[in-house]
N, CA, C, O and CB atoms as a CASP TS submission, in Angstrom:
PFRMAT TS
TARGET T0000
AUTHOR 0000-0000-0000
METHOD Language model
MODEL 1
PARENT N/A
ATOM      1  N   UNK     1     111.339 118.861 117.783  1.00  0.00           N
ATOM      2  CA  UNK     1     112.129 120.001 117.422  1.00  0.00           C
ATOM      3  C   UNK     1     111.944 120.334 115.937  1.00  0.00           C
ATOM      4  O   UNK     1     111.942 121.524 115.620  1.00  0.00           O
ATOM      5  CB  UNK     1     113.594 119.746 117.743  1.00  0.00           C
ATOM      6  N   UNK     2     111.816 119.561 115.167  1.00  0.00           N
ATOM      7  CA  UNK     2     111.533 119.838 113.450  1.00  0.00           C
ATOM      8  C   UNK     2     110.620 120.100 113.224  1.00  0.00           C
ATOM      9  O   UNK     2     110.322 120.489 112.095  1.00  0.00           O
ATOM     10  CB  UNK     2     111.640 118.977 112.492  1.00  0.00           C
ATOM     11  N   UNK     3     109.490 119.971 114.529  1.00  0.00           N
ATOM     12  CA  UNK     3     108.308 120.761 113.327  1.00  0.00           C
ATOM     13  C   UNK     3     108.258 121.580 114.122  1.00  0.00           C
ATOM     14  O   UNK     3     107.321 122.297 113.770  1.00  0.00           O
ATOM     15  CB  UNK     3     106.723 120.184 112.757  1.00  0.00           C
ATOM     16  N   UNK     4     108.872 122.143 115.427  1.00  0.00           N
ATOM     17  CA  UNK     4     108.747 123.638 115.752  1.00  0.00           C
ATOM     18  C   UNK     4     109.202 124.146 114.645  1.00  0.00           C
ATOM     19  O   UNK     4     108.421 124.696 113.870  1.00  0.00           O
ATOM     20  CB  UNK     4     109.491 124.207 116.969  1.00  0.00           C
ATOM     21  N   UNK     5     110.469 124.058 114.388  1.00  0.00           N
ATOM     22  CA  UNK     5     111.480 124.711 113.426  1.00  0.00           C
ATOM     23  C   UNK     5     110.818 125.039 112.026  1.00  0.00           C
ATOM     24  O   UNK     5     111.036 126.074 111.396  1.00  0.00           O
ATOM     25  CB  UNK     5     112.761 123.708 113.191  1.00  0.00           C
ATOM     26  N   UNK     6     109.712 123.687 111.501  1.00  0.00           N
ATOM     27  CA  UNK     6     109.078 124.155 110.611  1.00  0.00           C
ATOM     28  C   UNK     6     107.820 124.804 110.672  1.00  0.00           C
ATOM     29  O   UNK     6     107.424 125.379 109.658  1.00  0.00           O
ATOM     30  CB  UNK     6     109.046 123.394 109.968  1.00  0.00           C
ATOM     31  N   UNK     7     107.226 124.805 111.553  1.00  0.00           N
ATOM     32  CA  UNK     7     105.798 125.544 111.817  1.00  0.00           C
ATOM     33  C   UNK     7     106.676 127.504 112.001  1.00  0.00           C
ATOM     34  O   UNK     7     106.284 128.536 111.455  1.00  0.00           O
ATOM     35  CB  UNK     7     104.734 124.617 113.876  1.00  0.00           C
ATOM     36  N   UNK     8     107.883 127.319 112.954  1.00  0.00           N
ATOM     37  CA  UNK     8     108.611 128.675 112.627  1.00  0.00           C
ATOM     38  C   UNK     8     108.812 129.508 111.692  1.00  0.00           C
ATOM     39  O   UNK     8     108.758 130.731 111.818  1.00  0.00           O
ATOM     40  CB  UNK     8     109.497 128.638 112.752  1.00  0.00           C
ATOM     41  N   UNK     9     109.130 128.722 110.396  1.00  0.00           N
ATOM     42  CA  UNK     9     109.308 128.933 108.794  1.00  0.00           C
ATOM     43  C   UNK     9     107.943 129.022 108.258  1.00  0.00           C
ATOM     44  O   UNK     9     108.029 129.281 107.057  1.00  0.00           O
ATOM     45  CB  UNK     9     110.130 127.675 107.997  1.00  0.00           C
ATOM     46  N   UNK    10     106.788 128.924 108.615  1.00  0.00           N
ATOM     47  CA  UNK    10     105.512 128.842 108.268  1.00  0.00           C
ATOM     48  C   UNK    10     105.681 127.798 107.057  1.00  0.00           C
ATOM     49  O   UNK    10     104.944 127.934 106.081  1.00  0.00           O
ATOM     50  CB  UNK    10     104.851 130.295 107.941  1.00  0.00           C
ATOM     51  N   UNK    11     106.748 126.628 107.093  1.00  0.00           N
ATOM     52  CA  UNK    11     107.094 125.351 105.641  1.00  0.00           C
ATOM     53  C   UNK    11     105.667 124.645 106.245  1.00  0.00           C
ATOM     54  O   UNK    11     105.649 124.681 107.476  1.00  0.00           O
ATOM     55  CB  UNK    11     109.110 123.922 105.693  1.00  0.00           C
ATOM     56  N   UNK    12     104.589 124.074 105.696  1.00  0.00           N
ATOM     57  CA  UNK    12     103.779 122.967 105.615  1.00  0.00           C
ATOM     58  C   UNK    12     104.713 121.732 106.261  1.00  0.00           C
ATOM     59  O   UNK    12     105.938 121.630 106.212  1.00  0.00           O
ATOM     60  CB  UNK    12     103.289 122.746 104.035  1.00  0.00           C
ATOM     61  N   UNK    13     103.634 120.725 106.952  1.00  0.00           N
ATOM     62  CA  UNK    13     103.646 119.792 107.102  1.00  0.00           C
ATOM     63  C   UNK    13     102.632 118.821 107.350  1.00  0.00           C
ATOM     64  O   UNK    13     101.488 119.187 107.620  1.00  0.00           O
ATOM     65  CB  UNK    13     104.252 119.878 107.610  1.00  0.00           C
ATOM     66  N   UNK    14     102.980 117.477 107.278  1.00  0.00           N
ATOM     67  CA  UNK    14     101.716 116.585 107.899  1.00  0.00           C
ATOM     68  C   UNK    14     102.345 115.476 108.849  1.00  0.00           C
ATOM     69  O   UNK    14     103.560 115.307 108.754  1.00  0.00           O
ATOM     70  CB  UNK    14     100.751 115.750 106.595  1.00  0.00           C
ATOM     71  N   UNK    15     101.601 114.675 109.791  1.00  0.00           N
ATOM     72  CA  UNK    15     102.154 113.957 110.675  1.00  0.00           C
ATOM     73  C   UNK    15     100.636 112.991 110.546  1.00  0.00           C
ATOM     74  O   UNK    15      99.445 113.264 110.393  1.00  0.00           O
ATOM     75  CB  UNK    15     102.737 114.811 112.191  1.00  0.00           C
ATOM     76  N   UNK    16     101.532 111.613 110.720  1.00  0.00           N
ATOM     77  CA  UNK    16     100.788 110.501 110.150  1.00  0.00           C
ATOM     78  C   UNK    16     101.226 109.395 111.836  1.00  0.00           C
ATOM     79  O   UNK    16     102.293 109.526 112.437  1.00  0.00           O
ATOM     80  CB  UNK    16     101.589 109.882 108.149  1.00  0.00           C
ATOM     81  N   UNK    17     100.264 108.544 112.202  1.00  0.00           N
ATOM     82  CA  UNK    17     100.275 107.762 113.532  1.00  0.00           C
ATOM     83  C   UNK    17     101.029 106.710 112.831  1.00  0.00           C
ATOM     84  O   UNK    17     101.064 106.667 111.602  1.00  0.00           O
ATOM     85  CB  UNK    17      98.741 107.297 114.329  1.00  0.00           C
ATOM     86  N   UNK    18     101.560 105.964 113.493  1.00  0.00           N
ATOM     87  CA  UNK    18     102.518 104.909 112.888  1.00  0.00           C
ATOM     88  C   UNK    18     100.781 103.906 112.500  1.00  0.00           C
ATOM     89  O   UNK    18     101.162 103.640 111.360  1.00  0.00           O
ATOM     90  CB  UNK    18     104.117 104.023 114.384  1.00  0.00           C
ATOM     91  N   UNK    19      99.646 103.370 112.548  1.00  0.00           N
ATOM     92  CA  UNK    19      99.497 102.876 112.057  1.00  0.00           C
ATOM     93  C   UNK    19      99.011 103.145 110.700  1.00  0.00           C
ATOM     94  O   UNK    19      98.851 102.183 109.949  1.00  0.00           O
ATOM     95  CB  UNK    19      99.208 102.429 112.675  1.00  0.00           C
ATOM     96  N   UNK    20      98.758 104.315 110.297  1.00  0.00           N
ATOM     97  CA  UNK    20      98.683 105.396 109.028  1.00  0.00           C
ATOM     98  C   UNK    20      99.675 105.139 108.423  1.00  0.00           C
ATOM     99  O   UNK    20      99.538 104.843 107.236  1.00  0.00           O
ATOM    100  CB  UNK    20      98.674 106.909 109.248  1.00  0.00           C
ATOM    101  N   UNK    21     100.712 105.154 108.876  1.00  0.00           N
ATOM    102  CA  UNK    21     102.112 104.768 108.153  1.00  0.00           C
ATOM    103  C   UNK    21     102.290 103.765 107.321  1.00  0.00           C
ATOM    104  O   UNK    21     102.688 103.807 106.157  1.00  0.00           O
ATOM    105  CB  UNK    21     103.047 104.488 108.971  1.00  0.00           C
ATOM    106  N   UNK    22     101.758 102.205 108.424  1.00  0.00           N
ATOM    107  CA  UNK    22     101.729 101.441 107.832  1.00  0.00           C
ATOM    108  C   UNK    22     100.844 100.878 106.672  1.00  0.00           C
ATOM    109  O   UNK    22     101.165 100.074 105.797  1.00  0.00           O
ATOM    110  CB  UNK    22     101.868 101.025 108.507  1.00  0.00           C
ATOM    111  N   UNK    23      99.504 101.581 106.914  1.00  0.00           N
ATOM    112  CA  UNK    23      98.319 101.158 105.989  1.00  0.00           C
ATOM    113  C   UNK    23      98.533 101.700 105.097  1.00  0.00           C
ATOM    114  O   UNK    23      97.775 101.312 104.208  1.00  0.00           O
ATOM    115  CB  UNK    23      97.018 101.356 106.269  1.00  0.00           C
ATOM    116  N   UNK    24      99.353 102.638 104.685  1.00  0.00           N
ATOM    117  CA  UNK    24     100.180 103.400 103.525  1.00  0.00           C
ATOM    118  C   UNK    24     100.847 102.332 102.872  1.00  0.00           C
ATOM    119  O   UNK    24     100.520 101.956 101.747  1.00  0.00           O
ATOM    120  CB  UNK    24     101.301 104.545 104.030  1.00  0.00           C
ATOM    121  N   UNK    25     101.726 101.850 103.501  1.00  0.00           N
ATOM    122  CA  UNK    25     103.172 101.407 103.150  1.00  0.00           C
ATOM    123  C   UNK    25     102.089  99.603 102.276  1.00  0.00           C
ATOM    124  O   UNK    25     102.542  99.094 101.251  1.00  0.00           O
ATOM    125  CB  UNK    25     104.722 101.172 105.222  1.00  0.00           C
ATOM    126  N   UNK    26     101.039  99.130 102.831  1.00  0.00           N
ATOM    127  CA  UNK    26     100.537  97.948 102.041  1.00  0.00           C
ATOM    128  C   UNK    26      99.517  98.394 100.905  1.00  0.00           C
ATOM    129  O   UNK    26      99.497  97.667  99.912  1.00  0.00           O
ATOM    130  CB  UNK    26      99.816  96.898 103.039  1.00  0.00           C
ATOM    131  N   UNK    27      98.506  99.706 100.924  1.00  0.00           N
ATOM    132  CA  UNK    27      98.230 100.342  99.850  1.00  0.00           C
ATOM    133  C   UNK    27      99.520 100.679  99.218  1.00  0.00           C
ATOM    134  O   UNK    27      99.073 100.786  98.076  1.00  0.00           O
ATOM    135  CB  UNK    27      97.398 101.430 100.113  1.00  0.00           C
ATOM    136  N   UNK    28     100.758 100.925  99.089  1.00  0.00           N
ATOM    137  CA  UNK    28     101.061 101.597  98.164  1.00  0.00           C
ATOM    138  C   UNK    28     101.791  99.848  97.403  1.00  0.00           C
ATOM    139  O   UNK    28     102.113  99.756  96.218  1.00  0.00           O
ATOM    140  CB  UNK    28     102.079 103.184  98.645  1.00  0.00           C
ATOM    141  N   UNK    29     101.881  98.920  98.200  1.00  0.00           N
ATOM    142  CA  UNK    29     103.045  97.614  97.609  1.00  0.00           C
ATOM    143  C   UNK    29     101.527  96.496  97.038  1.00  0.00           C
ATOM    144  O   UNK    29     101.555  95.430  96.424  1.00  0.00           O
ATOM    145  CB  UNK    29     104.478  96.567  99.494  1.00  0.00           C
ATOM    146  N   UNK    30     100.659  97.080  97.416  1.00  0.00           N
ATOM    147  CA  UNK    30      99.556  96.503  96.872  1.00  0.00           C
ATOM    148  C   UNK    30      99.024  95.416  97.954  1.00  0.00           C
ATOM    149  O   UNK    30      97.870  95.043  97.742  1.00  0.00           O
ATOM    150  CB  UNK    30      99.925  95.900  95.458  1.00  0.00           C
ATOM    151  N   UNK    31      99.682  94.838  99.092  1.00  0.00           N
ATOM    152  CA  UNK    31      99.400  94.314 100.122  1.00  0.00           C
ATOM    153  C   UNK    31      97.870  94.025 100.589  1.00  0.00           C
ATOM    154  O   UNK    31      97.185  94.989 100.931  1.00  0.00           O
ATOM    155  CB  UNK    31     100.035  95.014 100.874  1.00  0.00           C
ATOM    156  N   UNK    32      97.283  92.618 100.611  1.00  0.00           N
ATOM    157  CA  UNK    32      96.352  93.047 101.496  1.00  0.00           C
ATOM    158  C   UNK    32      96.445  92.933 103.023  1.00  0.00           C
ATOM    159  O   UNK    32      95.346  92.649 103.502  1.00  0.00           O
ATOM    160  CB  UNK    32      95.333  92.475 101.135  1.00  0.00           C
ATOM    161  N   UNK    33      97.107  93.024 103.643  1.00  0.00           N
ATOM    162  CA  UNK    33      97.433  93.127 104.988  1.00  0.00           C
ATOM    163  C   UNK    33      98.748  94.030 105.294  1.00  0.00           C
ATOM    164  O   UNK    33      99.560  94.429 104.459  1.00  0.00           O
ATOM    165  CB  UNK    33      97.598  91.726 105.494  1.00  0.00           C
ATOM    166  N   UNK    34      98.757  94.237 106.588  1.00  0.00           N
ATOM    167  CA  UNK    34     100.102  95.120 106.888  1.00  0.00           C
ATOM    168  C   UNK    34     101.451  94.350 106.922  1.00  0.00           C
ATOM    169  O   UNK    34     101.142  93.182 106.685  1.00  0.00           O
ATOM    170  CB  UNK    34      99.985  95.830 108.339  1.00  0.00           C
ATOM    171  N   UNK    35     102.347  94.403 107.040  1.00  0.00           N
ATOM    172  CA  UNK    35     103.229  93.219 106.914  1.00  0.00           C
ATOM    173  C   UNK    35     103.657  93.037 108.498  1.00  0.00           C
ATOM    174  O   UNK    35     103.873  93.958 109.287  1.00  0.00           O
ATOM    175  CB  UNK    35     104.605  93.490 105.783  1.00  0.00           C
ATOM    176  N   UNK    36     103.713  91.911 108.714  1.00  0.00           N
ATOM    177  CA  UNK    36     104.150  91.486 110.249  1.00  0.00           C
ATOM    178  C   UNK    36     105.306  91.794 110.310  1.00  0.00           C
ATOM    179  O   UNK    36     105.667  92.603 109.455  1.00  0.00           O
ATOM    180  CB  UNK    36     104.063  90.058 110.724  1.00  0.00           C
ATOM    181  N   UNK    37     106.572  91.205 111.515  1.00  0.00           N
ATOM    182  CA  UNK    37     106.270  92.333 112.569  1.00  0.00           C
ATOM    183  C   UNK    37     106.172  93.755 111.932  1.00  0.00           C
ATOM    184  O   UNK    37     106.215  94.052 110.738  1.00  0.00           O
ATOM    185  CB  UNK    37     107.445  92.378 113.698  1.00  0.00           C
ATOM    186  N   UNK    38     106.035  94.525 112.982  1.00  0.00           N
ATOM    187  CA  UNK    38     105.985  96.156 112.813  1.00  0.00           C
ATOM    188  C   UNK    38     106.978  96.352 112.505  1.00  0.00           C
ATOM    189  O   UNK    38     107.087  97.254 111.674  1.00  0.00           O
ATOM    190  CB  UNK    38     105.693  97.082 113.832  1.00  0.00           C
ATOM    191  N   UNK    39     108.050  95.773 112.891  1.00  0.00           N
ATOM    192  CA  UNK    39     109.489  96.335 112.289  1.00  0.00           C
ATOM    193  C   UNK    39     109.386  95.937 110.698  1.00  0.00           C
ATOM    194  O   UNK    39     109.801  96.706 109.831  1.00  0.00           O
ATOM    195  CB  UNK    39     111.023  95.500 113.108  1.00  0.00           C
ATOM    196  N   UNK    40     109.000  95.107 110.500  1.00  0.00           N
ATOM    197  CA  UNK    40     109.231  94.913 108.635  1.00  0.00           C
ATOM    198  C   UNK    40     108.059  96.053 108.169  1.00  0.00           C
ATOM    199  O   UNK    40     108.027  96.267 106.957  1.00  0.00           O
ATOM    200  CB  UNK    40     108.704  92.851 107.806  1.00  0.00           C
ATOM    201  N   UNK    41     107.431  96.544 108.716  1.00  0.00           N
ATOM    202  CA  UNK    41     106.772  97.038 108.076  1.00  0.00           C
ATOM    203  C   UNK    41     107.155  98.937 108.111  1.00  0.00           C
ATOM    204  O   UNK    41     106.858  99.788 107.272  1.00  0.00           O
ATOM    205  CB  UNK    41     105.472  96.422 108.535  1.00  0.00           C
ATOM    206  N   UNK    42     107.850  99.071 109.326  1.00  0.00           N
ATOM    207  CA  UNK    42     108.642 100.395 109.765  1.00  0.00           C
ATOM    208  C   UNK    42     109.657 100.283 108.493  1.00  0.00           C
ATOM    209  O   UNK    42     109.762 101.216 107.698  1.00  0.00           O
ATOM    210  CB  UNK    42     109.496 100.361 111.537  1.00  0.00           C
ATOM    211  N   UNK    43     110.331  99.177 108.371  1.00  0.00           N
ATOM    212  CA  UNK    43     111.510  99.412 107.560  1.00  0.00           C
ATOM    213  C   UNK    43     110.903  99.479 105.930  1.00  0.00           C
ATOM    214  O   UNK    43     111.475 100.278 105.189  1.00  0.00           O
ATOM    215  CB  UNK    43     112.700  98.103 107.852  1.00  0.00           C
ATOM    216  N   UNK    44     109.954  98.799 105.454  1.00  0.00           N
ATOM    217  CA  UNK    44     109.603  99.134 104.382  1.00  0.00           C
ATOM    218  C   UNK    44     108.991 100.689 104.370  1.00  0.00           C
ATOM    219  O   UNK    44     108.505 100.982 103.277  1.00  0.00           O
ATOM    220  CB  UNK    44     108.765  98.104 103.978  1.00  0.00           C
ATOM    221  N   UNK    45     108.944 101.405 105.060  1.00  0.00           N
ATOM    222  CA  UNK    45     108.409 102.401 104.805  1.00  0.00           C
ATOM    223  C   UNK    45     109.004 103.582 104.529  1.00  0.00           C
ATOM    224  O   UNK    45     108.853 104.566 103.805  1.00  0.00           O
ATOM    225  CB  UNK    45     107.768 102.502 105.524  1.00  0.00           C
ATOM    226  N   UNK    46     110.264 102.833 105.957  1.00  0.00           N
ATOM    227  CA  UNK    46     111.509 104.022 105.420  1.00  0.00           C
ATOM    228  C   UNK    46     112.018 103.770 104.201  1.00  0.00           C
ATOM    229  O   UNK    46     111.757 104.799 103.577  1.00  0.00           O
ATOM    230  CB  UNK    46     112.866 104.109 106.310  1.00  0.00           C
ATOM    231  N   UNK    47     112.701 102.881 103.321  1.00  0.00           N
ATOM    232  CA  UNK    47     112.766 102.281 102.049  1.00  0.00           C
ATOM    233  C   UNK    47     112.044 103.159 100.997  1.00  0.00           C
ATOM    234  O   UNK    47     112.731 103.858 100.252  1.00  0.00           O
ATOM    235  CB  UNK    47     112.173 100.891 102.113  1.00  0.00           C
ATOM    236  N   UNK    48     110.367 103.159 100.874  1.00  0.00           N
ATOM    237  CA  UNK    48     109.682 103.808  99.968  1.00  0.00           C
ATOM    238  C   UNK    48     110.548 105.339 100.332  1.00  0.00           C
ATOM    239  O   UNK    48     111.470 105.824  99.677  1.00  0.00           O
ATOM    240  CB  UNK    48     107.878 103.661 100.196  1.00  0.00           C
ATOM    241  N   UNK    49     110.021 105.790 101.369  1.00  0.00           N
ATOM    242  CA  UNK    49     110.095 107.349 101.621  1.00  0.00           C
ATOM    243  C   UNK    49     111.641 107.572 101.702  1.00  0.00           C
ATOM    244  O   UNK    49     111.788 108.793 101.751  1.00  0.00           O
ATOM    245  CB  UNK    49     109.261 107.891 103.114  1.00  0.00           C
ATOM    246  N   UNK    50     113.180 106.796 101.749  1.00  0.00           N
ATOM    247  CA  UNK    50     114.606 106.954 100.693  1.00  0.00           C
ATOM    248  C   UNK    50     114.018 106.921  99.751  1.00  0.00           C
ATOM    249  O   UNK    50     113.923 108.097  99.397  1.00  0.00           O
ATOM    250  CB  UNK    50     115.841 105.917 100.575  1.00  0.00           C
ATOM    251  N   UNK    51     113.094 105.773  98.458  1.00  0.00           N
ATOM    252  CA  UNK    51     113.216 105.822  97.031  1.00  0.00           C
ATOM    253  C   UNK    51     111.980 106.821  96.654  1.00  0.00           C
ATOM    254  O   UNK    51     111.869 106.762  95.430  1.00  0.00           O
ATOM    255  CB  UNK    51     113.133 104.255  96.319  1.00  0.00           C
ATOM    256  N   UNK    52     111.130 107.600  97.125  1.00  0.00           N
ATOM    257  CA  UNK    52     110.862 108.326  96.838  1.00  0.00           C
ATOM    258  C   UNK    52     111.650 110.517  96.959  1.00  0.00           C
ATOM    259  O   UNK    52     111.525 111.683  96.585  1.00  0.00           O
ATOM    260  CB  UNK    52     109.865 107.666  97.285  1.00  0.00           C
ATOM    261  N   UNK    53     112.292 109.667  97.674  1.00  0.00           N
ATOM    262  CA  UNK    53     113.271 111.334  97.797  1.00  0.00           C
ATOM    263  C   UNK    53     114.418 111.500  96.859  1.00  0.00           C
ATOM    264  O   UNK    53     115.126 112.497  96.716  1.00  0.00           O
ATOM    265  CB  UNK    53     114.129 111.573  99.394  1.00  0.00           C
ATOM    266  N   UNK    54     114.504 109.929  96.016  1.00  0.00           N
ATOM    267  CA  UNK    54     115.504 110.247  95.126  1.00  0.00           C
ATOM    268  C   UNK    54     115.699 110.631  93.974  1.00  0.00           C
ATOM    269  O   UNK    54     116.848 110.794  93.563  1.00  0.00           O
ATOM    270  CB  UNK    54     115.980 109.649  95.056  1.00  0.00           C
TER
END
C-alpha cells in the first residue's frame, strides 16, 4: 500500500531484498560477515535506519 501511495505522488523510492538489507547493515558497522541470526541482523538495521532519521 505505501508505495502505491507513493508511486501515486510521483515521491521516489527504492526497495532493497532483505539480503541487500543485510549486506548493508555489515558494510555500514564494518562487519565482515552478516550477523547471525537474521533477526539480529533485521534488528540492527532497523536501529541504523531510527538513528539515521533522527
Amino acid at each position: 500500500m505505501a508505495l502505491l501511495v507513493l508511486a501515486q505522488q510521483s515521491q521516489p523510492f527504492v526497495e532493497f531484498t532483505p539480503a541487500q538489507a543485510k549486506q548493508a547493515v555489515a558494510r555500514e558497522l564494518g562487519l565482515e560477515r552478516i550477523p547471525r541470526p537474521d533477526d539480529a541482523a533485521d534488528g540492527l538495521a532497523l536501529a541504523l535506519a531510527a538513528w539515521y532519521q533522527r
